[in-house]
PLY file of the C-alpha trace (Angstrom):
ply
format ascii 1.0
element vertex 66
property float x
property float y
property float z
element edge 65
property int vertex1
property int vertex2
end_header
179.09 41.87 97.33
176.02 42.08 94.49
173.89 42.39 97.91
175.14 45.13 99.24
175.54 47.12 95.92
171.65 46.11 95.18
171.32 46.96 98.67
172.79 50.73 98.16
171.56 51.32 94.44
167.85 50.49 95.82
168.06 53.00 99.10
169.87 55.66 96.70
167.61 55.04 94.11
163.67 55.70 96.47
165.29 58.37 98.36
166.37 60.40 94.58
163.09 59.64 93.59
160.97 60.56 96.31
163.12 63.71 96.35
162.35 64.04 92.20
158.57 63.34 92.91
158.41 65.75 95.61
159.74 68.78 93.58
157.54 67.33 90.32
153.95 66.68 92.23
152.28 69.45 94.27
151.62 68.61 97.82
147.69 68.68 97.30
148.35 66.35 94.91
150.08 63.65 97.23
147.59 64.41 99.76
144.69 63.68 97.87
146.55 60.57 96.79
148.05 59.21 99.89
144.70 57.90 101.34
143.32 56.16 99.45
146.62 54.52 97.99
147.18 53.36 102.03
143.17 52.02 101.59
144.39 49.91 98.49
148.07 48.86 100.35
146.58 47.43 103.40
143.61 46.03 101.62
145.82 44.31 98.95
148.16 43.06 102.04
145.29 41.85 104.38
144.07 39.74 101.17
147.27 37.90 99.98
147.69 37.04 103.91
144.13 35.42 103.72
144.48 33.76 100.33
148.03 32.14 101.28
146.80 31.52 104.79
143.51 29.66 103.42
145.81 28.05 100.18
148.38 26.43 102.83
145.39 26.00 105.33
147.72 27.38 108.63
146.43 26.70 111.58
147.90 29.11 113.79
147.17 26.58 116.87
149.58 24.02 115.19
152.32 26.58 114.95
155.35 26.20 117.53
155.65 28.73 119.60
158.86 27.88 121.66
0 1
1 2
2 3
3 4
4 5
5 6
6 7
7 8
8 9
9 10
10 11
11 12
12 13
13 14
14 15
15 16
16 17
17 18
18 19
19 20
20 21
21 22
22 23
23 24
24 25
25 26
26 27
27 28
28 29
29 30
30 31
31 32
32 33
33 34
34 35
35 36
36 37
37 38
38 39
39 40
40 41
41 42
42 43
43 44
44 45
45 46
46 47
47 48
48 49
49 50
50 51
51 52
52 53
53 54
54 55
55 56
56 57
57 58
58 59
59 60
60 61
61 62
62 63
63 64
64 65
């Protein structure tokens, strides 16, 4: 039950505040904003793949694939 009341509270919750952030911010604003925050996401991603692929040292040969 606590999952799927976190589950609701946390969909609720990003869609009010996207919907507060869009009436707060100007569009320019988020546009300026959204590339290079996508940059930093996918860089920051990317990296702790590599650091807890290298840490565990996966070797994607050895993996199962059946």
């Amino acid at each position: 039950i606590f999952n799927a009341v976190g589950a609701i509270l946390w969909g609720a919750g990003l869609s009010l505040l996207g919907y507060w952030l869009g009436g707060f911010v100007a569009q320019s604003t988020v546009e300026k904003a959204i590339l290079p925050f996508m940059i930093v996401a996918t860089i920051f991603t990317v990296g702790s793949l590599a650091y807890h692929t290298k840490k565990h040292d996966i070797n994607p040969k050895l993996i199962d694939k059946s």
